[in-house]
N, C-alpha and C positions, 0 to 999 in steps of 0.2 A: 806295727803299722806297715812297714816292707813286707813282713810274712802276709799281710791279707791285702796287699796290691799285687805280692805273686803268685795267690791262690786266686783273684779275681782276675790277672793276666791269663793262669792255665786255664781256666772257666770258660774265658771267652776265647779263646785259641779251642778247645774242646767246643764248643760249641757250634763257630766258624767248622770246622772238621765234620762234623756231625751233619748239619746244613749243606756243603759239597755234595760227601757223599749221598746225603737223601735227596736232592738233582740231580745225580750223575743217574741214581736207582732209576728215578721217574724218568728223565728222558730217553735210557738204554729201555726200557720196559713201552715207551711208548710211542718210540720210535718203532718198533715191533708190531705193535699193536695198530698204528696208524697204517704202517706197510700191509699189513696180512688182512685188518677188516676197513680199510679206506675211515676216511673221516665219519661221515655218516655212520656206520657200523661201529666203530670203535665208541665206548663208555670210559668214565673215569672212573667206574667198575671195575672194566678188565685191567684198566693198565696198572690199576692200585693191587689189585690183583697179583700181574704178572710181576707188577717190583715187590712186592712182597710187605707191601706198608697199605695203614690203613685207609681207608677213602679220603677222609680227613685232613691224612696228610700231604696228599695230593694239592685240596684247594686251600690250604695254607701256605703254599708254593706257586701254585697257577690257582688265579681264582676259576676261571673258564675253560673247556674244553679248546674253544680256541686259542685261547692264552699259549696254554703248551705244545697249542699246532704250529701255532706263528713257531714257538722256543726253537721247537725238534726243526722247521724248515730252517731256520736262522743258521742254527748248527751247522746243520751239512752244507749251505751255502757258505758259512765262515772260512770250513775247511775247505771247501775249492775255491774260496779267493787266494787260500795260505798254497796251494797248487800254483797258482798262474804266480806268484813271486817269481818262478823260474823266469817267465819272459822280459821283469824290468830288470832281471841278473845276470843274464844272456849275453855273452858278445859276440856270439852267430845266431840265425835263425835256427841253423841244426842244433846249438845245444839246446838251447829256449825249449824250439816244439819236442825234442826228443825228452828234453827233463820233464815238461807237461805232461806228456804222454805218458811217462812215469810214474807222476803221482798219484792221476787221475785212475790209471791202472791201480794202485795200490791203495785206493779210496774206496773202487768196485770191490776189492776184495774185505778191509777192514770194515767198510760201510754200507753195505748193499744194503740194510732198510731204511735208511735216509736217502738212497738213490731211489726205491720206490715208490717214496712218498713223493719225492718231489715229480719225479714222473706223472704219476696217479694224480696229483691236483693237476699239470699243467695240462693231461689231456682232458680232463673236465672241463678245464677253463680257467681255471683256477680263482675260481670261488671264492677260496680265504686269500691269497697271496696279491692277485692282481695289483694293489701297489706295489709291491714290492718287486713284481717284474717290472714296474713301468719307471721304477728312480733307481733303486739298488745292481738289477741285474743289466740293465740295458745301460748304465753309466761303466758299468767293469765290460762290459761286451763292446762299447766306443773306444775306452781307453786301449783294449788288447787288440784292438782291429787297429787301431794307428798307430803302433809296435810293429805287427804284421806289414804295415803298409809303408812304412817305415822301411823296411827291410827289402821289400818291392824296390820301392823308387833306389835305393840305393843298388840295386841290382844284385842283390846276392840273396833271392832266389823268384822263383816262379813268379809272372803277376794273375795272382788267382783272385780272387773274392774273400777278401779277409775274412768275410762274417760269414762264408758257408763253408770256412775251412775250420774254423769254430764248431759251427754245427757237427760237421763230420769227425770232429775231433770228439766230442759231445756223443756222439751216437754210437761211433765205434767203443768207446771206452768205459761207458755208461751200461751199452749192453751187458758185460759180463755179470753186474750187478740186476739190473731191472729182469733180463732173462738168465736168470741166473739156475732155476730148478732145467730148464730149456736144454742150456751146458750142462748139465750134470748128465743128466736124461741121458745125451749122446756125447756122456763119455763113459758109457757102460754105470752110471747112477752111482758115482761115486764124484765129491768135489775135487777141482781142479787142485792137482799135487804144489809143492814150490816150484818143480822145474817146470810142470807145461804154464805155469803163473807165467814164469818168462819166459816163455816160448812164445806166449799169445801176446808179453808187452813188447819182445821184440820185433814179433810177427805186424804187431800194428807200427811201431815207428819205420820199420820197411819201406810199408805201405805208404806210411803220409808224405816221410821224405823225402820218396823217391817223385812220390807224384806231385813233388811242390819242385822238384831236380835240386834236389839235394841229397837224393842217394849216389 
């Protein structure tokens, strides 16, 4: 009886394993796929395709093409909420935005096709997501703005525009991923080494730092 509760324990432990990794397949495969042929264009064809499992398996996972659109966007905004943690951890402004800038630096590089995606729906309009900008991303964009603001009033640093130092922080850091063939291009078509990686994330904390007077 103990021998076939611990052969139906590893089963299900085997099985649990098997289910990960055929999500982790489909959403690296279609994250991919969603960045290079946009929503529209992408099939649960190719992405079954590119993760190397059958169609089937796909919508035994994601019943709909949207399903695993929503999935893949959810993702890459998870990991940049686990990014902004820097700023409730912070007990200066300069560690706060310089660790952000860190992350998000380090997100462009580990994740640039879930930075495209989310890009490519937002300048559509965002078609599939638009809830999701309008409760999820704009309630984390209040809360880091009144951190920011926060920091203002107490005078220890610039009084800017919370939410367009956001954006800037957003654009500069988002770039290296969204224009990411762009950088390559003009750095003789080869991707960025680990040392110009931090050249370009210390290059951008410089930047934000200085112009918020905390260089």
């Amino acid at each position: 009886m103990q021998e076939n509760a611990r052969f139906s324990g590893k089963a299900a432990t085997r099985r649990t394993d098997i289910r990960r990794e055929n999500e982790r397949l489909i959403l690296t495969a279609a994250e991919k796929v969603f960045a290079e042929a946009g929503y529209g264009g992408a099939t649960m064809q190719l992405i079954a395709d590119m993760a190397g499992l059958p169609k089937a398996n796909l919508h035994y996972y994601f019943a709909t093409k949207e399903d695993l659109y929503r999935r893949v966007v959810q993702e890459i905004f998870e990991i940049w909420l686990n990014a902004a943690a820097s700023f409730d951890a912070a007990s200066t402004p300069a560690e706060g935005i310089g660790a952000y800038i860190e992350a998000k630096m380090d997100i462009s590089r580990r994740h640039p096709h879930g930075s495209k995606v989310w890009a490519a729906e937002v300048m559509q309009g965002a078609p599939v997501i638009q809830d999701y900008l309008e409760t999820t991303l704009r309630d984390w964009t209040e809360n880091r703005a009144r951190v920011i603001q926060g920091w203002i009033d107490a005078g220890q640093m610039a009084p800017v525009n919370p939410r367009h130092l956001l954006y800037m922080l957003w654009a500069m850091t988002q770039h290296y991923a969204d224009f990411g063939h762009q950088i390559e291009t003009l750095n003789g078509g080869a991707p960025l080494t680990d040392r110009q990686w931090q050249e370009a994330t210390e290059s951008v904390k410089t930047i934000i730092l200085r112009g918020v007077g905390l260089g």
